[in-house]
LUMDO-12854 format. One record per atom (N, C-alpha, C): x, y, z; atom name; residue in three letters. Coordinates in nm, 4 decimals. Example, Ala and Ser with C-alpha at 12.3 -4.5 7.8 and 13.67 -1.06 7.14 Angstrom:
BEGIN
<site><x>1.3190</x><y>-0.5690</y><z>0.7800</z><a>N</a><r>ALA</r></site>
<site><x>1.2300</x><y>-0.4500</y><z>0.7800</z><a>CA</a><r>ALA</r></site>
<site><x>1.3200</x><y>-0.3300</y><z>0.7800</z><a>C</a><r>ALA</r></site>
<site><x>1.2850</x><y>-0.2250</y><z>0.7080</z><a>N</a><r>SER</r></site>
<site><x>1.3670</x><y>-0.1060</y><z>0.7140</z><a>CA</a><r>SER</r></site>
<site><x>1.2900</x><y>0.0030</y><z>0.7870</z><a>C</a><r>SER</r></site>
// end
This chain:
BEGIN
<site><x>-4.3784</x><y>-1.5577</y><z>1.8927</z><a>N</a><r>UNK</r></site>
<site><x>-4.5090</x><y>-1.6076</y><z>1.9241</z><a>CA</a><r>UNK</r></site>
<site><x>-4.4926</x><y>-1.7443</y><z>1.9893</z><a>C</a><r>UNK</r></site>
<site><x>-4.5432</x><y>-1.7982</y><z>2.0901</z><a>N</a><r>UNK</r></site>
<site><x>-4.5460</x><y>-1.9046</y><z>2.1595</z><a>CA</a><r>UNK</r></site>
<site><x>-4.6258</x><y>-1.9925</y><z>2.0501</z><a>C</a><r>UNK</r></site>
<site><x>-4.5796</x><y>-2.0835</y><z>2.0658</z><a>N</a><r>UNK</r></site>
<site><x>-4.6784</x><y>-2.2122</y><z>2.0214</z><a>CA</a><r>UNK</r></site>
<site><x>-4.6489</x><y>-2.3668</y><z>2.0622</z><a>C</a><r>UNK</r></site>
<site><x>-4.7594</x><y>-2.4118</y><z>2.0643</z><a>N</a><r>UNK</r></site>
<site><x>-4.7658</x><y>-2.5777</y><z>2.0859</z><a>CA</a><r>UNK</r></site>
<site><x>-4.7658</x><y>-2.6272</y><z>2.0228</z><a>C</a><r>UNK</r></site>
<site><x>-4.6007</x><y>-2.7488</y><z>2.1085</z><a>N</a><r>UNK</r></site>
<site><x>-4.5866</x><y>-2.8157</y><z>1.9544</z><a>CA</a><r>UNK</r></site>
<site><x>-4.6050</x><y>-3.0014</y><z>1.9878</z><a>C</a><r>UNK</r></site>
<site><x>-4.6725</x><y>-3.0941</y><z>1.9063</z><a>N</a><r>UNK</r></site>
<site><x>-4.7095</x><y>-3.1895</y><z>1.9241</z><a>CA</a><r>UNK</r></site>
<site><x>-4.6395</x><y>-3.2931</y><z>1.9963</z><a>C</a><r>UNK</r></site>
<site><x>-4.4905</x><y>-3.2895</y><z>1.9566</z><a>N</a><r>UNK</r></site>
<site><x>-4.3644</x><y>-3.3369</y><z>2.0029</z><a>CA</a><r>UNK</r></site>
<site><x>-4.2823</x><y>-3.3016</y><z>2.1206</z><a>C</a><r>UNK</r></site>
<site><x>-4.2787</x><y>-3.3574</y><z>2.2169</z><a>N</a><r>UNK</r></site>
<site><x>-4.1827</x><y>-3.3046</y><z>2.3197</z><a>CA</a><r>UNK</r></site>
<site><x>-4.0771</x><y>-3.2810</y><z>2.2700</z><a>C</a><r>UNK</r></site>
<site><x>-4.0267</x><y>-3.4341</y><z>2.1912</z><a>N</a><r>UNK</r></site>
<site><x>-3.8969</x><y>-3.4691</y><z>2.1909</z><a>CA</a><r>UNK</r></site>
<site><x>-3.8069</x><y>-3.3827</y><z>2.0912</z><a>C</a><r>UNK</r></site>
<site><x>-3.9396</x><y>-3.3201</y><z>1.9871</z><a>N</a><r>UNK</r></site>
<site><x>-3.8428</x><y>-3.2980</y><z>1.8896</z><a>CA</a><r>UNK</r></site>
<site><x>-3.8535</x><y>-3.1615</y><z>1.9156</z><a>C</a><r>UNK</r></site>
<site><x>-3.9012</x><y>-3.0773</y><z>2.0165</z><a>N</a><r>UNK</r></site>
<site><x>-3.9089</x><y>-2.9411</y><z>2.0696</z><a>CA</a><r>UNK</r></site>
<site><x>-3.7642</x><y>-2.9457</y><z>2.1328</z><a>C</a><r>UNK</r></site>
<site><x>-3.7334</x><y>-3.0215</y><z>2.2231</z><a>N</a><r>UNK</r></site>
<site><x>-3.6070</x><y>-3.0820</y><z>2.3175</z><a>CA</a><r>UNK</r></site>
<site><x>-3.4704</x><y>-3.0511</y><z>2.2146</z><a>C</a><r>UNK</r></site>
<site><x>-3.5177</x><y>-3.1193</y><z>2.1060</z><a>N</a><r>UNK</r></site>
<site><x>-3.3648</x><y>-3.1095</y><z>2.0262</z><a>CA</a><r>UNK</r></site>
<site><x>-3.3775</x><y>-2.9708</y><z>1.9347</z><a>C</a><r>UNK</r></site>
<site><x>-3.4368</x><y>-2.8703</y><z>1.9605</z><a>N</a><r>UNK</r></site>
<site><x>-3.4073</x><y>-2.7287</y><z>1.9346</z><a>CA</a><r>UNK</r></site>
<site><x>-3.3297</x><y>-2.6095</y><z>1.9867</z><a>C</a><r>UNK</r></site>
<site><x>-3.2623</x><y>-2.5714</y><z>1.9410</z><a>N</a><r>UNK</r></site>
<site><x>-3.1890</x><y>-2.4707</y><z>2.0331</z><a>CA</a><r>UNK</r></site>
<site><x>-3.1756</x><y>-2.2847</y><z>1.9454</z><a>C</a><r>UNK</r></site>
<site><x>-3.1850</x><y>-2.1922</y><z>2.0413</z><a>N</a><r>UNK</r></site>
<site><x>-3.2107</x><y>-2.0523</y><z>2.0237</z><a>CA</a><r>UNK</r></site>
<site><x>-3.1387</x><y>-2.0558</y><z>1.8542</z><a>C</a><r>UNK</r></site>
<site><x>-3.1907</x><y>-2.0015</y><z>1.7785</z><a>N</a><r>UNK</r></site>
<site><x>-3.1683</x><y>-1.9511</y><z>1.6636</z><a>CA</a><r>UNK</r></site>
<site><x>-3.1690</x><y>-2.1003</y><z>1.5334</z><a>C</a><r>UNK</r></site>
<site><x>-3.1861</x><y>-2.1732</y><z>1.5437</z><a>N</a><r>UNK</r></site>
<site><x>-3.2707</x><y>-2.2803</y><z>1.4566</z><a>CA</a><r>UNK</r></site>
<site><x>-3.3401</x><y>-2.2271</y><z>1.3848</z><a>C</a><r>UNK</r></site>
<site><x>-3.3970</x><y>-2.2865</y><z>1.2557</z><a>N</a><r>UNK</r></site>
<site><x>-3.4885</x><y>-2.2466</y><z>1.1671</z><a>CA</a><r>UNK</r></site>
<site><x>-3.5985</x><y>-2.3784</y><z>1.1479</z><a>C</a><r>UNK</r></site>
<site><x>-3.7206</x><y>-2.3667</y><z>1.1282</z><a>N</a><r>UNK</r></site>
<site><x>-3.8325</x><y>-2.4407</y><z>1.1155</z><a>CA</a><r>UNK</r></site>
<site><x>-3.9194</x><y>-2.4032</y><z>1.0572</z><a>C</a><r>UNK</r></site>
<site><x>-4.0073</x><y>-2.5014</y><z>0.9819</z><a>N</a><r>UNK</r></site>
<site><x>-4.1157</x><y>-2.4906</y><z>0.9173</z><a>CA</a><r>UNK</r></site>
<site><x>-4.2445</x><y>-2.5323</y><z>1.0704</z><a>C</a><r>UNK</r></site>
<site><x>-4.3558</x><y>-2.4398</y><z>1.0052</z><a>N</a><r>UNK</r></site>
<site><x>-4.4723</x><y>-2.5046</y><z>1.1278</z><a>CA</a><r>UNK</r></site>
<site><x>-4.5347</x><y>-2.5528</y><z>1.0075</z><a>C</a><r>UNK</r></site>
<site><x>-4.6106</x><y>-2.6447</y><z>1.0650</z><a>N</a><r>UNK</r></site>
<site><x>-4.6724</x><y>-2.7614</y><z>0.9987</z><a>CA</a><r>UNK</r></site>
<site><x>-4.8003</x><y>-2.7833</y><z>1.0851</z><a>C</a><r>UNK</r></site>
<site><x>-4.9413</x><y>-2.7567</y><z>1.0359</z><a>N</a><r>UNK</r></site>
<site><x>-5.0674</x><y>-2.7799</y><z>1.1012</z><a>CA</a><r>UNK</r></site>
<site><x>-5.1333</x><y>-2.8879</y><z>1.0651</z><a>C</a><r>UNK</r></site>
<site><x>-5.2611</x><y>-2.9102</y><z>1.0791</z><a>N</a><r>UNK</r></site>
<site><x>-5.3410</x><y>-2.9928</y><z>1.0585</z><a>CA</a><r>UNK</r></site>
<site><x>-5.4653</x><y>-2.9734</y><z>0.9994</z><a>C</a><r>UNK</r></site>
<site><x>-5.5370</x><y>-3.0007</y><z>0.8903</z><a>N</a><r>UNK</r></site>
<site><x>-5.6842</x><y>-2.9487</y><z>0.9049</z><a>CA</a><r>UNK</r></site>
<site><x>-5.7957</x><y>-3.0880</y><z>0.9609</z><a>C</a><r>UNK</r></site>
<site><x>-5.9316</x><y>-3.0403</y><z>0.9708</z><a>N</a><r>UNK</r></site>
<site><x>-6.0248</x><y>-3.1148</y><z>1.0363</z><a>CA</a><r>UNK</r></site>
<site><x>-6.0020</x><y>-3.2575</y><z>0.9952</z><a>C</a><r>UNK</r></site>
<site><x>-5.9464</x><y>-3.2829</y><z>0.8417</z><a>N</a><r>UNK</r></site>
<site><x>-5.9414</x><y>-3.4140</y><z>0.8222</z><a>CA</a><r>UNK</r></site>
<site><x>-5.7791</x><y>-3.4795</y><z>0.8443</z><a>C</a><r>UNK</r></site>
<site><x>-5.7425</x><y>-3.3984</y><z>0.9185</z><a>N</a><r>UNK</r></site>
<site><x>-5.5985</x><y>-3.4470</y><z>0.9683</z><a>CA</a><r>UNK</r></site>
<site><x>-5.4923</x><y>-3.4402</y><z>0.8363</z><a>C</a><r>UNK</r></site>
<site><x>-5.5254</x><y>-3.3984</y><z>0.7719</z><a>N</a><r>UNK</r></site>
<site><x>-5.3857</x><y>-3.3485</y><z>0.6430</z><a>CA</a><r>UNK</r></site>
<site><x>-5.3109</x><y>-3.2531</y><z>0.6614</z><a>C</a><r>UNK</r></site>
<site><x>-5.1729</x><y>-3.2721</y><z>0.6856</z><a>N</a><r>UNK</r></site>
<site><x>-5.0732</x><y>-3.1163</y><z>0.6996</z><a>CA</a><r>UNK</r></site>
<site><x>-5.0795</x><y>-2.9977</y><z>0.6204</z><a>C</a><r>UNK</r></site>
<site><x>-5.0660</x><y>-2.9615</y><z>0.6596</z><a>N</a><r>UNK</r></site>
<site><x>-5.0592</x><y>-2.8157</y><z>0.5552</z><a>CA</a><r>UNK</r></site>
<site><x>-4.9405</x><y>-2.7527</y><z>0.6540</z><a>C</a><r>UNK</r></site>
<site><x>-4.8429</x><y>-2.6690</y><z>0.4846</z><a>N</a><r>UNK</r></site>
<site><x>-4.7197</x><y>-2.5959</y><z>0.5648</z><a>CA</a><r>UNK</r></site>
<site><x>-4.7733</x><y>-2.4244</y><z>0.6303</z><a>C</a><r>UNK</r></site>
<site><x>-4.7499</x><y>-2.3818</y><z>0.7761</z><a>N</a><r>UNK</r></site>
<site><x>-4.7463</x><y>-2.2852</y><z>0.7589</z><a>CA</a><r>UNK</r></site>
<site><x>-4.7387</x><y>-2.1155</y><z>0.7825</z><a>C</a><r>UNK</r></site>
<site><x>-4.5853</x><y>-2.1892</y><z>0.8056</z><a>N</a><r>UNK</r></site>
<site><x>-4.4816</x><y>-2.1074</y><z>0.8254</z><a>CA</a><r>UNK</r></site>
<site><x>-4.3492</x><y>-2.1953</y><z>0.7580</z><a>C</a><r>UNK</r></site>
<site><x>-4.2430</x><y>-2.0967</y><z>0.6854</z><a>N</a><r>UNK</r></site>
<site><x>-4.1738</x><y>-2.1621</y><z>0.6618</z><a>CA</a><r>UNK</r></site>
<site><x>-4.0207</x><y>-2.0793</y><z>0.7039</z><a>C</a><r>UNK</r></site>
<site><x>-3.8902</x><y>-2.1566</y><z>0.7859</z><a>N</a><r>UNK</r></site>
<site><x>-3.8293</x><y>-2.0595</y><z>0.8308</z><a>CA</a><r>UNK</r></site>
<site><x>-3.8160</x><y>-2.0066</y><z>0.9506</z><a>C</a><r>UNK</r></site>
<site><x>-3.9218</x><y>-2.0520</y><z>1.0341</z><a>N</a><r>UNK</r></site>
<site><x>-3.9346</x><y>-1.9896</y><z>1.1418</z><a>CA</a><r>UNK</r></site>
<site><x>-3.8235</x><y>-1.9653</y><z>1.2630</z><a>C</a><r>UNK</r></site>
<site><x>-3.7699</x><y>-1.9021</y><z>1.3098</z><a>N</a><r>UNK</r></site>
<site><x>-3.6992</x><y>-1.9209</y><z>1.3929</z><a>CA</a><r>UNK</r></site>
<site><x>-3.7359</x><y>-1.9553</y><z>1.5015</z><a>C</a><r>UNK</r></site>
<site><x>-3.6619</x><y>-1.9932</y><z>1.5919</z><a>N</a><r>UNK</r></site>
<site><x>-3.6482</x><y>-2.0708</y><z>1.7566</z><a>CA</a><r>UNK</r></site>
<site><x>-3.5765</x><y>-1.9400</y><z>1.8082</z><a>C</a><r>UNK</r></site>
<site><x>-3.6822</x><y>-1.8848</y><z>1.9257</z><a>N</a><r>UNK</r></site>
<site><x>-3.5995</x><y>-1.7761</y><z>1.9877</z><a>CA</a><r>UNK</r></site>
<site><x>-3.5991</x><y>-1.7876</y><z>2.1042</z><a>C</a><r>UNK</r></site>
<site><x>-3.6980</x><y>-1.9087</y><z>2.1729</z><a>N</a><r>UNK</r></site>
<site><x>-3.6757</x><y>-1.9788</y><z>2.3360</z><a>CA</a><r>UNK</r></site>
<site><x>-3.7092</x><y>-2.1316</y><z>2.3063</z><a>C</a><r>UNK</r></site>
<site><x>-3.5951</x><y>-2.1943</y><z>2.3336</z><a>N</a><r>UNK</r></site>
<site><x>-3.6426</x><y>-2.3295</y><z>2.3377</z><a>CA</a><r>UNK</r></site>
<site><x>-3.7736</x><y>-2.3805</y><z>2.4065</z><a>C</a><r>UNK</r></site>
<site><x>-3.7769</x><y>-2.5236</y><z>2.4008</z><a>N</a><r>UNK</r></site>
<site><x>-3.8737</x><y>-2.5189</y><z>2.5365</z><a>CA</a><r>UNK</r></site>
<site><x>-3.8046</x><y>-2.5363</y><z>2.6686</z><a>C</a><r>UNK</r></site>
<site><x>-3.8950</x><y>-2.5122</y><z>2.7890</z><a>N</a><r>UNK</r></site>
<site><x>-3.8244</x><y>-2.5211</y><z>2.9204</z><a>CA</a><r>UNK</r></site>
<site><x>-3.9330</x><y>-2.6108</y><z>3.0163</z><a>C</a><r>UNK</r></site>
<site><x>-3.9005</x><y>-2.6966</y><z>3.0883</z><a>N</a><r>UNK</r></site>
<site><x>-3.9656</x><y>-2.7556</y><z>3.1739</z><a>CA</a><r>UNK</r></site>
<site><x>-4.0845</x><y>-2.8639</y><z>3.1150</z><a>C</a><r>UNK</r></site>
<site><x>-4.0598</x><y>-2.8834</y><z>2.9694</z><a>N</a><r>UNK</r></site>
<site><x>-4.1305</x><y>-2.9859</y><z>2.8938</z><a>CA</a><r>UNK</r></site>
<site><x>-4.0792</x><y>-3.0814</y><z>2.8954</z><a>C</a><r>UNK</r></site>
<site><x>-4.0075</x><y>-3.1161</y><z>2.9764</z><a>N</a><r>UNK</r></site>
<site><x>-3.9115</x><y>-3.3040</y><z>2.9475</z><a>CA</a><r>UNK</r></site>
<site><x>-3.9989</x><y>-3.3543</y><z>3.0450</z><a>C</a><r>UNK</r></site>
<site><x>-4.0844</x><y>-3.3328</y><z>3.1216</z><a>N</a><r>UNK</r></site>
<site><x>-4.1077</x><y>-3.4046</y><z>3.2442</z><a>CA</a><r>UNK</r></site>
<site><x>-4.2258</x><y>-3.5314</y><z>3.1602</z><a>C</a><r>UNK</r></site>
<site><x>-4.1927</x><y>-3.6740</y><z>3.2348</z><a>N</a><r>UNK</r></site>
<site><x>-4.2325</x><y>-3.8239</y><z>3.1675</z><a>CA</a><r>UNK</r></site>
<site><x>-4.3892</x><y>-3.7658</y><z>3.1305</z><a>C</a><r>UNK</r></site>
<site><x>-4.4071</x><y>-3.8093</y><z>3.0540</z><a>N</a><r>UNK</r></site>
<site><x>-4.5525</x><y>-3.8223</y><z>3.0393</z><a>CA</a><r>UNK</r></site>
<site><x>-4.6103</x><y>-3.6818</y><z>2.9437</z><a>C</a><r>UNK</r></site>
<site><x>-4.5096</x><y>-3.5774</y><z>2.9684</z><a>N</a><r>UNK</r></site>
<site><x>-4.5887</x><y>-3.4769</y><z>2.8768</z><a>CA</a><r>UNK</r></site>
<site><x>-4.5614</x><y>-3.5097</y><z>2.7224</z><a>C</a><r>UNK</r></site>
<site><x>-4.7408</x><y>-3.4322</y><z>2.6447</z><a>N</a><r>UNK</r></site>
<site><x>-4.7823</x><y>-3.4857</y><z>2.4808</z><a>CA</a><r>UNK</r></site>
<site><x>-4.7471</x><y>-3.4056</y><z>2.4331</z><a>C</a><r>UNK</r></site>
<site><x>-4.6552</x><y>-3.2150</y><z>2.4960</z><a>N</a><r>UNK</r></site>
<site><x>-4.6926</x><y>-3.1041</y><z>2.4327</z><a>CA</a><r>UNK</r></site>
<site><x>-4.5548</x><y>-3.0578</y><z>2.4739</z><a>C</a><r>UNK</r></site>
<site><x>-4.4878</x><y>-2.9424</y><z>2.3709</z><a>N</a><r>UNK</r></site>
<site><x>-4.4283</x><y>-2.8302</y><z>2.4185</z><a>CA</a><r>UNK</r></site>
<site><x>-4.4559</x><y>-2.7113</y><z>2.3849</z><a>C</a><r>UNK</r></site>
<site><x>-4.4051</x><y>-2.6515</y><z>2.4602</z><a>N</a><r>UNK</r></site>
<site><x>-4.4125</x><y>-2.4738</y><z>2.4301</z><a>CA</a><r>UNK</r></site>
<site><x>-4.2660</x><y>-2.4125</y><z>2.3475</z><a>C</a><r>UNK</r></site>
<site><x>-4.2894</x><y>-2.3667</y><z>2.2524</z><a>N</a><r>UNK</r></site>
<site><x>-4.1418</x><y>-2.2884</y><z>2.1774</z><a>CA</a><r>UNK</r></site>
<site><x>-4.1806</x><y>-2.1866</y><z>2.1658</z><a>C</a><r>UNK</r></site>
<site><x>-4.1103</x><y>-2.0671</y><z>2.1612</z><a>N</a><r>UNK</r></site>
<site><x>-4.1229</x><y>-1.9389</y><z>2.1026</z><a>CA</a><r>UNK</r></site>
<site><x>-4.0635</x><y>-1.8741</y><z>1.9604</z><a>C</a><r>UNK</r></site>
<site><x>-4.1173</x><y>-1.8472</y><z>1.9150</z><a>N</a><r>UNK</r></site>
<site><x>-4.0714</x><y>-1.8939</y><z>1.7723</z><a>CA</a><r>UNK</r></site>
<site><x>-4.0870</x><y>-1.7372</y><z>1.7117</z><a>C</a><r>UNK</r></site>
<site><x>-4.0420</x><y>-1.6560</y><z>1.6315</z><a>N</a><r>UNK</r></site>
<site><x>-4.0750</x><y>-1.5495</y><z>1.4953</z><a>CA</a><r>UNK</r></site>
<site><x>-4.0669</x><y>-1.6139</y><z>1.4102</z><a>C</a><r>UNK</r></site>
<site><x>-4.2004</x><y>-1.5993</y><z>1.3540</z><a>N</a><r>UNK</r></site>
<site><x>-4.2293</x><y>-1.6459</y><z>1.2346</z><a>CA</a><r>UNK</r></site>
<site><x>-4.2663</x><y>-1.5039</y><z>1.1321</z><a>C</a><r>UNK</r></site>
<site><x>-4.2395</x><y>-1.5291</y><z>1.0263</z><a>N</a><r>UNK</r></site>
<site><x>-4.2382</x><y>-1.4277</y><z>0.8935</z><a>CA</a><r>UNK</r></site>
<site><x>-4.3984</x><y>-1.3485</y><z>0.9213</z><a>C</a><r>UNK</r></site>
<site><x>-4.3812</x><y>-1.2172</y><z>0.9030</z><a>N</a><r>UNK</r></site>
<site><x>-4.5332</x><y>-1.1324</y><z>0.9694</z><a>CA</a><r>UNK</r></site>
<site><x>-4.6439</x><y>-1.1746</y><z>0.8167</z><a>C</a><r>UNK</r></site>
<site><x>-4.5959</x><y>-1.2641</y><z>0.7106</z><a>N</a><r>UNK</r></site>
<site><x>-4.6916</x><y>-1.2569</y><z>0.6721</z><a>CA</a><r>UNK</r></site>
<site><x>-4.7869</x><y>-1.3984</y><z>0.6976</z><a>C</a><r>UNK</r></site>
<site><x>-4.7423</x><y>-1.4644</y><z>0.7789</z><a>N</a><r>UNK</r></site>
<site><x>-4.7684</x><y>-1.6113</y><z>0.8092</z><a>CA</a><r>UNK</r></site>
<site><x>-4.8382</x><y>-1.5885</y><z>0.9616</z><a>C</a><r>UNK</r></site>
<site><x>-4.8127</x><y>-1.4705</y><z>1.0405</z><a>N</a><r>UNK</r></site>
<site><x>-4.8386</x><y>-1.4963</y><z>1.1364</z><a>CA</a><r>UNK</r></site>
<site><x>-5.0038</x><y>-1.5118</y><z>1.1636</z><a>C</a><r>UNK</r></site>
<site><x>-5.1391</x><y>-1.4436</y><z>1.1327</z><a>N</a><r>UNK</r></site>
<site><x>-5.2242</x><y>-1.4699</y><z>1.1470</z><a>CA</a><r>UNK</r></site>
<site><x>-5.2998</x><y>-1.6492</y><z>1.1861</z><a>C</a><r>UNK</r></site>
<site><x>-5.2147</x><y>-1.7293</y><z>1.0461</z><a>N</a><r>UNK</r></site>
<site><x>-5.2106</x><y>-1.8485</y><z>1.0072</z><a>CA</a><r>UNK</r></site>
<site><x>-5.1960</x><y>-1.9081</y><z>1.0942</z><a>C</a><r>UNK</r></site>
<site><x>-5.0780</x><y>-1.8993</y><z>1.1531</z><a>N</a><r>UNK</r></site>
<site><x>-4.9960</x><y>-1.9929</y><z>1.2805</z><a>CA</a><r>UNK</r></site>
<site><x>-5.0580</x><y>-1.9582</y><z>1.3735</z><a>C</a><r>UNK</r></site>
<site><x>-5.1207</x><y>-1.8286</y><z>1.3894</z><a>N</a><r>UNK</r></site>
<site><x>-5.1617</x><y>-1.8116</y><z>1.5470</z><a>CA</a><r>UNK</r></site>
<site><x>-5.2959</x><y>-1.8800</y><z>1.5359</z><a>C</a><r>UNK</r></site>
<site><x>-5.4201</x><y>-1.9032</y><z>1.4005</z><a>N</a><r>UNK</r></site>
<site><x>-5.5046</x><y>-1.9426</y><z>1.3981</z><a>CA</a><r>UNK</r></site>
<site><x>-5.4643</x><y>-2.0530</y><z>1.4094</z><a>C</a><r>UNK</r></site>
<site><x>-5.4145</x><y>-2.1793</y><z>1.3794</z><a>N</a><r>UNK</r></site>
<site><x>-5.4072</x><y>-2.2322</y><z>1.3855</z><a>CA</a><r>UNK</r></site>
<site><x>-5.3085</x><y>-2.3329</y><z>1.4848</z><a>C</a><r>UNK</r></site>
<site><x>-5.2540</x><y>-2.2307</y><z>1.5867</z><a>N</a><r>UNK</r></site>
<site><x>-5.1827</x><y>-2.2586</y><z>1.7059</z><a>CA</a><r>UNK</r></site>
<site><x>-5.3177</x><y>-2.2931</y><z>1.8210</z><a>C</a><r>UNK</r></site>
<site><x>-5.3483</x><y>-2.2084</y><z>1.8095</z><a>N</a><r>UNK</r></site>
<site><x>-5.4789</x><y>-2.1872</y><z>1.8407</z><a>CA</a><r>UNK</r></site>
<site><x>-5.5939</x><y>-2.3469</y><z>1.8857</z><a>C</a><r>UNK</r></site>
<site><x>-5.5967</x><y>-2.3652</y><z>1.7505</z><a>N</a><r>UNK</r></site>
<site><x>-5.6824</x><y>-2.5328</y><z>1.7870</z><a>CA</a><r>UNK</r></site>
<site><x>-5.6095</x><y>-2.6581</y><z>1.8080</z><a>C</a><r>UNK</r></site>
<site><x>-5.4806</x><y>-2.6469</y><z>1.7686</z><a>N</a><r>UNK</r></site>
<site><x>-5.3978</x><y>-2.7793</y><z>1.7954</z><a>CA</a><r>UNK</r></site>
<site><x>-5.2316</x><y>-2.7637</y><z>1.8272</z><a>C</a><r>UNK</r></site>
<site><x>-5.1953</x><y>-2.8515</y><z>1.8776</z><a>N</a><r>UNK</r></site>
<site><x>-5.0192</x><y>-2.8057</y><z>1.8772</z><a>CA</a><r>UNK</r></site>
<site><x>-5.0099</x><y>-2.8627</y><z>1.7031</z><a>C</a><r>UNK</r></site>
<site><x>-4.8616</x><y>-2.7919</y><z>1.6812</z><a>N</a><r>UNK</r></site>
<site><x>-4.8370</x><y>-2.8033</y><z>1.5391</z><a>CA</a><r>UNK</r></site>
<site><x>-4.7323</x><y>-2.8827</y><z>1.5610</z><a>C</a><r>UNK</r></site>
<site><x>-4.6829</x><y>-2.9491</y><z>1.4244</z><a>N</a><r>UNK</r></site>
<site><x>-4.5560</x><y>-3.0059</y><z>1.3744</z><a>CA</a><r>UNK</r></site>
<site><x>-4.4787</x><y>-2.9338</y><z>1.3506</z><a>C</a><r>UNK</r></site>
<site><x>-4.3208</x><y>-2.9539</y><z>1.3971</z><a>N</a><r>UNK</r></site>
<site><x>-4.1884</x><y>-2.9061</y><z>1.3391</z><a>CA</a><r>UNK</r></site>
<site><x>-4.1400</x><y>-3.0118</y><z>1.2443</z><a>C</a><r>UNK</r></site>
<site><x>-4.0703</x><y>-2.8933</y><z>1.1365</z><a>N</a><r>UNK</r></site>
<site><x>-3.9753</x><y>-2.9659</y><z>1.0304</z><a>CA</a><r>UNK</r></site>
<site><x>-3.8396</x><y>-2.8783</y><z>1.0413</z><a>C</a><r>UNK</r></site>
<site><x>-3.7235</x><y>-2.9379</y><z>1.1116</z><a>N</a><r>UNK</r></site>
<site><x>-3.6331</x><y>-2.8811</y><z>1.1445</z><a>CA</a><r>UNK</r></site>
<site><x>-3.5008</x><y>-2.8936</y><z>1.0162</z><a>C</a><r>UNK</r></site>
<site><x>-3.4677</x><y>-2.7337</y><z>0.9796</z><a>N</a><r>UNK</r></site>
<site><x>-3.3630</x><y>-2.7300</y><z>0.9233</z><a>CA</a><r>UNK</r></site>
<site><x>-3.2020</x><y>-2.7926</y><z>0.9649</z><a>C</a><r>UNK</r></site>
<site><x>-3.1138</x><y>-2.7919</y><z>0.8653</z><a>N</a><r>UNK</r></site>
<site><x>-2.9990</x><y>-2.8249</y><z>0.8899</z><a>CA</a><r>UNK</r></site>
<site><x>-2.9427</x><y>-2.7248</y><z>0.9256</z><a>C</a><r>UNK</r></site>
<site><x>-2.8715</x><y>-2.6995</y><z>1.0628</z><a>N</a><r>UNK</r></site>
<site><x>-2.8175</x><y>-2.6122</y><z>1.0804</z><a>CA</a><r>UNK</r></site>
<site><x>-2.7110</x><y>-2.5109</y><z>1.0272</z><a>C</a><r>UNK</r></site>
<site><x>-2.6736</x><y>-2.6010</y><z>0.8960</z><a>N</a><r>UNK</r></site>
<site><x>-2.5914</x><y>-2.5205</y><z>0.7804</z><a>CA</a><r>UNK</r></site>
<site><x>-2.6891</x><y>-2.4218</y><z>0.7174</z><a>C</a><r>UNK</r></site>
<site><x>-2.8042</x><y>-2.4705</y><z>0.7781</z><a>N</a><r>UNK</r></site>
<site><x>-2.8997</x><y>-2.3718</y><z>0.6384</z><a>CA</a><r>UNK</r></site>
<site><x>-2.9067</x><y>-2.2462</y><z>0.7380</z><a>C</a><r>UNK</r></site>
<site><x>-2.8640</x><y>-2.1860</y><z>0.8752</z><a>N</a><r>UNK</r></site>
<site><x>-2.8761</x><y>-2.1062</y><z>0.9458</z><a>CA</a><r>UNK</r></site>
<site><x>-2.7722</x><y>-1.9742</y><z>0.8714</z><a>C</a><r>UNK</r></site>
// end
């Protein structure tokens, strides 16, 4: 599933098969986790350029989370919380 993510930079330092949590927002700006795990199955591409607020990742996330993430991909880019790559 594609999604927008708030961070260029920290979309940038992802690479194919990574694991991540998505991390949203509600109306009063408090995170909520949700997805946890997610994999990175296309980095982003063509998001470094100066000035951009957003990236695009492609991500599988667990089918029981997906409704969640897509609702909530939906109204805002989300936060990544990136695993240690030992945890792969």
């Amino acid at each position: 599933m594609p999604i927008e993510v708030a961070s260029p930079a920290i979309a940038a330092s992802v690479v194919t098969g990574d694991l991540v949590d998505l991390i949203g927002f509600d109306a009063d700006g408090r995170a909520r986790s949700l997805a946890e795990r997610a994999r990175i199955i296309e980095p982003a591409r063509g998001s470094s350029a100066l000035g951009a607020s957003t990236a695009v990742l492609l991500v599988a996330v667990p089918e029981a989370d997906a409704m969640a993430v897509a609702a909530a991909a939906a109204q805002a880019p989300l936060a990544l919380l990136i695993h240690p790559r030992a945890d792969r």
